[in-house]
N, C-alpha and C positions, 0 to 999 in steps of 0.2 A: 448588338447581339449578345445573349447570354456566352458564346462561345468567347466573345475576347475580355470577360471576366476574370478577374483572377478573386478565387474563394479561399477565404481562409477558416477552418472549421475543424471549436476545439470539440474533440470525443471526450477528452477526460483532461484532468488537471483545473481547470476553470469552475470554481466553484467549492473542492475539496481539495485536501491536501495529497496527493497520491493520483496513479492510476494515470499520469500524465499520457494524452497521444493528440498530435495536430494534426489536421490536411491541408496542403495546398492543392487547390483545383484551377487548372486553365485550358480549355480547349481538349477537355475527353481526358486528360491526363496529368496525374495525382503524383504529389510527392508526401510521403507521412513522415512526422517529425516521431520518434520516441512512442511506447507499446509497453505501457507501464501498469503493476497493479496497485491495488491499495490492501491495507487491513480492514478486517470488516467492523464495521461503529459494534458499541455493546447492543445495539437491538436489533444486531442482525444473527438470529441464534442459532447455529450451526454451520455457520457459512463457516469457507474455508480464507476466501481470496475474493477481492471483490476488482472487477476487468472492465474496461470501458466498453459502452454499447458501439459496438465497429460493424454496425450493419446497414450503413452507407454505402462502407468501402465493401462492404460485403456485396453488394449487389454492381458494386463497378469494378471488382476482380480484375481485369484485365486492363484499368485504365492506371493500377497504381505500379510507377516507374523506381520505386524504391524505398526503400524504409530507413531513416537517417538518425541513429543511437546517436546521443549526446556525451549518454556518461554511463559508467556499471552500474549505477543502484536499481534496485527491486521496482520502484515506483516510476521506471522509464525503462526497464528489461522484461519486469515479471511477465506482461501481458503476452508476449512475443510468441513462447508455444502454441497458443490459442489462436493466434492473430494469422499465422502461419498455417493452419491447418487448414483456412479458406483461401487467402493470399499470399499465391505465390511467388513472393516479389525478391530481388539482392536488398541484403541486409550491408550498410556502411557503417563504419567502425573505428576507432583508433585500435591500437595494436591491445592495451589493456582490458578495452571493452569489449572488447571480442573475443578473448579470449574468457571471460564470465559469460558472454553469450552462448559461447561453444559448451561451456557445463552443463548450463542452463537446456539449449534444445538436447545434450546429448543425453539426460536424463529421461528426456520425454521422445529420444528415439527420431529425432528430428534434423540429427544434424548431416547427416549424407546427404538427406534433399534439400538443403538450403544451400543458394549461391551464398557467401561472405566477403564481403570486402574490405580491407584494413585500410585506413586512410589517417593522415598525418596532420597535425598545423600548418596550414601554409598552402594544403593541397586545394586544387581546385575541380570540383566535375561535374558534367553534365548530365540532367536525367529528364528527357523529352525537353519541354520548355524552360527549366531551371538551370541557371548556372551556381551554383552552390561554394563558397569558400570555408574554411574551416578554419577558423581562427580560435586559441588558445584563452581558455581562463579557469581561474582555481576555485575549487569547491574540496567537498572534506574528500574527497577522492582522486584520484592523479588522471591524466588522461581525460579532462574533459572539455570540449569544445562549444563554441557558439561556434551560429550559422550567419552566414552572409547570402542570400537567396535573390540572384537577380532574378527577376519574372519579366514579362512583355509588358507590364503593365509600371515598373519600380521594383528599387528594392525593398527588400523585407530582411530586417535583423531581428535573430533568435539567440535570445541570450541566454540560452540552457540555464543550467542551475549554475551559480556562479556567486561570489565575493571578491573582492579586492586587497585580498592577501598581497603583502610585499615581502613576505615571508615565509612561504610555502616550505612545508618537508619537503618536499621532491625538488625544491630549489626554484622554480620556476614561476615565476610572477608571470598576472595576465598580460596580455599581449594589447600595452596601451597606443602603441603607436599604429596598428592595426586599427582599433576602435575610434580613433580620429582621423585616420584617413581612411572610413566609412562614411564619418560623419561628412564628411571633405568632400565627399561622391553626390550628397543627397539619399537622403533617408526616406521614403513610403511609408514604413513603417516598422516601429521597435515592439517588441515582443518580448518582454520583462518579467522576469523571477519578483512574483512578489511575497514568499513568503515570510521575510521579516522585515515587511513593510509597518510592525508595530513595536520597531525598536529603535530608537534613537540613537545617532551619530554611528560608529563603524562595527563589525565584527571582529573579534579577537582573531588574532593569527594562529592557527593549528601550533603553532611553536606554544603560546602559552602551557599548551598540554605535558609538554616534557616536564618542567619543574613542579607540577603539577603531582604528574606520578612520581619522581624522583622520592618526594616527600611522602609520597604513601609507602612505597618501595620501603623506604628507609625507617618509618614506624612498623611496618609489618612483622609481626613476630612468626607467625603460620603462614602458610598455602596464601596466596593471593589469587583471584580469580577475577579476571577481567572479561566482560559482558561488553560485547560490538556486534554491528552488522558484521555479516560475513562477507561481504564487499568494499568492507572500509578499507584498503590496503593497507593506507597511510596510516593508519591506526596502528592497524595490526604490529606494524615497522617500528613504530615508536614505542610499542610493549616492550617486541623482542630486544630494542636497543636498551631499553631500559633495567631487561633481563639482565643485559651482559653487563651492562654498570655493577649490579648487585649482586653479580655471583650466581643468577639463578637459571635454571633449566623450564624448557617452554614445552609442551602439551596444548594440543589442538582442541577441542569437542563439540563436534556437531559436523554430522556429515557434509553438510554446504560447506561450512567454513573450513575442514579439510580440504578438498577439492580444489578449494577458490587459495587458499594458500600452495599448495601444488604448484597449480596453474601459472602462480603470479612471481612465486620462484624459477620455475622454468623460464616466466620471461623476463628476467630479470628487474620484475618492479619490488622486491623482495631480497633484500641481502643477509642472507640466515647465516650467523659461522658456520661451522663444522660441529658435530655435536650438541647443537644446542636443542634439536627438536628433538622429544623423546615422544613415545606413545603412551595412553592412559595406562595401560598395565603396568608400565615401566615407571612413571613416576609415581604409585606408588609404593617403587620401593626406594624413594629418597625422601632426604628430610623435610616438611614442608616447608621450610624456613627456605630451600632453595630449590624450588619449585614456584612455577606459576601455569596457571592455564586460561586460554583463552576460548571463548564460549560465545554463544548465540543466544539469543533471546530476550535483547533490552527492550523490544515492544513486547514484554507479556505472553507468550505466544506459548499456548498449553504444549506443544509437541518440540517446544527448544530444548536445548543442552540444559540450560539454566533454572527454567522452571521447572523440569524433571527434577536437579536440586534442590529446587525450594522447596519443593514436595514431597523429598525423599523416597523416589522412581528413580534416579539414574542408576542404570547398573554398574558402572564402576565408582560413580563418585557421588561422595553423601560430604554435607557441610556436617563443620565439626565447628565445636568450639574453639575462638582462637583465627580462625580463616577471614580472608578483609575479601569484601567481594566489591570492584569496582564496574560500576555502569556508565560507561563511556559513551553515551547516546541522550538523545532528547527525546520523551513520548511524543509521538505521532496525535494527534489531536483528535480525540475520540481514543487511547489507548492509555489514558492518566489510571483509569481504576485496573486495569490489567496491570501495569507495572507497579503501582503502591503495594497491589497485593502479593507480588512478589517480594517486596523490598518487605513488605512485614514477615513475611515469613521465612524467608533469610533472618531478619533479627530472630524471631522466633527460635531457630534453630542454632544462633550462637555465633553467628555470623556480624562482623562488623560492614554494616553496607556504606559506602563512599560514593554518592553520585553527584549530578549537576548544583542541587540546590544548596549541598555543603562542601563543596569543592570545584575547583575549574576540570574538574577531569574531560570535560568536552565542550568545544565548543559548535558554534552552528557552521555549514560550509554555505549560508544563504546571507547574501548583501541584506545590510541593514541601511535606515535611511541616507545616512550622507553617501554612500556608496552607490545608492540606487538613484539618486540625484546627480554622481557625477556622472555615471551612465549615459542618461536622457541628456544632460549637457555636452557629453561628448559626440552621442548619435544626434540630435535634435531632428528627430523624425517629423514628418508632417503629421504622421496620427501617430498616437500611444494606445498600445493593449495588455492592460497587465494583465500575464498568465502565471497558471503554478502560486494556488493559496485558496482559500473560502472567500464568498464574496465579501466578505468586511474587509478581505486584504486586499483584491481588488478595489475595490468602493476607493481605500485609504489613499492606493500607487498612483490612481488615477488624480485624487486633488493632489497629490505630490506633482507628479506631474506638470496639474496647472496651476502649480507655485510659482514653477518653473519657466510658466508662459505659452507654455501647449495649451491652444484655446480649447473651453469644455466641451464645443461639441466635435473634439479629435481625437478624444480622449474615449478609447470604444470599451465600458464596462459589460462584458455579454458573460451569462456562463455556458455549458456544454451544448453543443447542438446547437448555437445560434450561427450563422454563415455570415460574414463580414465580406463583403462585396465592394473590389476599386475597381475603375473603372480607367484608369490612369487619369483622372480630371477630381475624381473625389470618392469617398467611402460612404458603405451605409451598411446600417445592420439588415438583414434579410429574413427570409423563411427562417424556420426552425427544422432541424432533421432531430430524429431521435438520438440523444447521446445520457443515456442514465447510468444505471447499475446494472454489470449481468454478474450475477454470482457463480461462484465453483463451489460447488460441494462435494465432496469426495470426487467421482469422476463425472460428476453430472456438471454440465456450463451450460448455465444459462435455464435449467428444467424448472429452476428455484423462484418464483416471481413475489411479488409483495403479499400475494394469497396467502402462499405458503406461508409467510414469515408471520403473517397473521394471526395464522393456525398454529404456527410453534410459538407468537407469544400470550394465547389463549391458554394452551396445554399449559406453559410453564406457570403462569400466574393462577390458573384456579383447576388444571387438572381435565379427569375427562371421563365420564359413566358413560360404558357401554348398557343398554338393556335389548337383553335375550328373550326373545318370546316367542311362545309354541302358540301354536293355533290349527285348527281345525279348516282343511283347506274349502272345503263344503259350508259350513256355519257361517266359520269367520270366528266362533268360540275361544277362548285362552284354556289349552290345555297346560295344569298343574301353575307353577307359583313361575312368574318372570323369575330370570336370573340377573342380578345387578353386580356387574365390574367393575371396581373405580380405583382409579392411580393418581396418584396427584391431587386428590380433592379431599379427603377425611381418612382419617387413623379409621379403621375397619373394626377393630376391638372397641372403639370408642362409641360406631354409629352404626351398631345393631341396628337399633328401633327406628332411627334415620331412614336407611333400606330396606328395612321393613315395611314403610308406608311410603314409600318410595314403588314398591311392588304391588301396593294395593291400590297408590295411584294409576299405574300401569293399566292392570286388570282393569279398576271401574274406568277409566276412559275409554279401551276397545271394548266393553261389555255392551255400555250407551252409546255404542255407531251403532250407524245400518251397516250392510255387508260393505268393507270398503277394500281396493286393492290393497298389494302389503307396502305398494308406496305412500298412498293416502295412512293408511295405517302408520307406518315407522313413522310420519312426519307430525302426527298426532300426538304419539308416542312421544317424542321429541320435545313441542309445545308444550305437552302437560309436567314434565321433568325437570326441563327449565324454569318453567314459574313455581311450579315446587319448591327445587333444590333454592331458587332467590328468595323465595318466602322466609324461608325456614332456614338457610345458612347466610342471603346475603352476597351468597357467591355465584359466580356462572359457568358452572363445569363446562365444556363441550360433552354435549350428547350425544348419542353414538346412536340408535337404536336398532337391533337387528331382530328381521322377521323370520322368524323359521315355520314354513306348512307344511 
């Protein structure tokens, strides 16, 4: 019976990078992994946030037993607002993530009605048919867990975002002896971070990073400005420690990343001296030489701290000559032309910029090959599912994999919406549910569809003529001269004569109908404009036509 299935079904993460959210389904009752968003590709133009399609869960409300956060970053939190305003379910947490959670809905007015629950390494609990264990591993963020998920059917390991740091800032290496006596249990199946499944041998230890900046630190003559998420804590930590090496005073900028520093002080994942955080108005009245600020916006992201900067829009801070700006992040894949273009215009403005490509100032908090190999050797699951990356990263983890000995067809490459069905005896891929893109645009979720994006990249590439025309409701006549609108398609001083027979096209086409409605009409209108305006420029405005009687 479908009822002693157990489904595992990614929404988001499978297939792109971001936007990460799983379901486990067995017997009417749902466990979701992570409500994550992404940034939106350059061809999606106006979007704000891009959230995975959750309207599966949407129509089964009442069967989801709980929502299980991995870690604080934006691409397994951001979605959570959203996800929450249909599904009312407890959110699980470690003490760190939860507390960026609690920012997070408190902004969006969300967090009185949500149950929250903090939960530890080590801890173990149950949520309808799930026994769930929370076992420790390090990523570029503190506080972040894999999952151990017994079901009726086997277990299932989720190995959140993760690397095999022996190094960790927060002191805390993964939890190896756990991941082996998992292994030790019998594995169903692992569920794998693959997104630097196209780098050879290990990841650098987040320690690298210190000598790193030491050495910037130490050539800086001006203002230093460091560029991170506003959830990297461990980062932020190694700024400020690095502050206090060199004498210098630290400055926040950007409203998240205040907040999330706040927060992270208060729970002690943040050890700030006494004096060492000042506010923007206050640092500048010191010298930039002992001064530093930390800022938002290493994905490009027009409405950051940073790119307000680069721009010279920020109201208290403008780069000068002299000022080193460090980017202590990796572009997000599809967000390369957003960040160059920052990074040129920071040099533009006098700005010495320091990022990945010519210095270690960051590294990845995601397993690279040898790391993602001793994984799969330590779990040796019956099946393997790489999640978290593009399919080429998938495609990759999965012949890693069967390097390894994992036979190919256990090896389940699926992206979003496909249902992976055990049966306790063996797996197989299933139906497909919808799991795509739903966009946020200002306060619209979801109103945005590929139409639209259609229409916005019509407008942007060739522009858009409206034509105005009066007529005689009785005739059907054209009274006086069409009126022609156009934005985006021709310098207007340029294409008098353009518009001009652009108007007499108009006329002689409604002249030569019979009497037609003003829908028949605009649509006429429409037809004869378009082949016009591509005759004669080549180009294909959106036409607009409007009938006035």
């Amino acid at each position: 019976m479908s009822n002693d299935l157990l489904k595992i079904i990614p929404l988001g993460g499978l297939g792109e990078v971001g936007k990460n959210m799983m379901a486990l389904e067995y017997s009417r009752q749902i466990l979701v992994v992570d409500a994550g968003l992404m940034f939106p590709e350059n061809d999606m133009l106006g979007i704000d946030l891009v959230i995975p399609d959750f309207g599966y869960l949407r129509d089964k409300a009442d069967w989801v037993q709980g929502i299980i956060v991995t870690h604080g970053h934006e691409d397994h939190t951001g979605a959570l607002p959203y996800v929450l305003q249909h599904i009312h379910a407890p959110i699980y947490a470690t003490k760190l993530t939860r507390g960026l959670i609690e920012v997070k809905l408190g902004e969006h007015h969300l967090l009185e009605s949500t149950k929250l629950h903090t939960i530890r390494p080590g801890d173990k609990i149950t949520l309808g048919p799930f026994s769930v264990e929370f076992f420790h591993v390090c990523h570029s963020i503190p506080d972040g867990v894999g999952l151990a998920i017994q079901t009726p059917v086997g277990l299932v390991v989720h190995s959140g975002d993760f690397k095999l740091d022996h190094t960790p800032v927060d002191g805390q290496p993964p939890d190896f002896a756990k991941l082996a006596e998992l292994g030790g249990r019998g594995v169903l199946a692992l569920l794998s971070d693959s997104t630097n499944v196209e780098r050879p041998g290990t990841t650098p230890s987040e320690r690298v990073i210190d000598a790193a900046f030491d050495q910037v630190f130490q050539s800086a003559q001006g203002r230093i400005i460091v560029a991170t998420f506003a959830s990297l804590v461990s980062r932020i930590q190694q700024v400020i420690n690095c502050a206090v090496r060199h004498g210098r005073r630290v400055a926040i900028a950007g409203r998240t990343m205040v907040q999330n520093v706040r927060m992270a002080e208060q729970l002690g994942y943040l050890e700030i001296p006494p004096d060492m955080l000042v506010s923007l108005d206050q640092i500048a009245r010191l010298s930039p030489a002992e001064t530093v600020i930390i800022a938002t916006g290493t994905q490009g992201e027009p409405t950051s701290a940073l790119a307000r900067m680069a721009t010279g829009e920020h109201r208290q801070l403008k780069i000068t000559r002299g000022d080193t700006v460090i980017i202590s992040a990796h572009a997000i894949p599809g967000n390369e032309e957003m960040v160059n273009r920052i990074i040129n215009r920071l040099f533009q403005r006098g700005a010495d910029v320091v990022y990945e490509e010519i210095a270690p100032v960051h590294v990845s908090g995601h397993a690279s090959q040898e790391e993602q190999k001793l994984l799969i050797n330590l779990i040796r699951p019956q099946y393997f599912i790489p999640i978290h990356g593009e399919l080429r990263h998938l495609t990759l983890h999965a012949r890693l994999a069967q390097q390894l000995g994992i036979p190919a067809d256990h090896t389940m490459v699926v992206e979003n919406g496909y249902v992976l069905e055990f049966d306790g005896q063996e797996g197989r891929i299933g139906e497909r549910v919808p799991g795509g893109y739903v966009f946020v645009d200002g306060a619209g979720v979801g109103d945005v569809g590929p139409a639209v994006l259609r229409d916005r990249e019509m407008l942007a590439r060739d522009g858009f003529v409206i034509a105005v025309v009066r007529r005689d409701e009785r005739t059907g006549q054209v009274i006086g001269a069409p009126e022609i609108i156009s934005r985006g398609f021709v310098f207007l001083r340029d294409a008098e004569d353009l518009l001009a027979r652009a108007r007499e096209q108009v006329v002689k086409t409604l002249s030569t109908q019979k009497r037609r409605t003003k829908t028949e009409a605009g649509g006429d209108v429409r037809a004869a404009l378009e082949e016009f305006f591509y005759s004669e420029t080549k180009r294909r405005p959106m036409v607009i036509p409007v009938i006035i009687e």
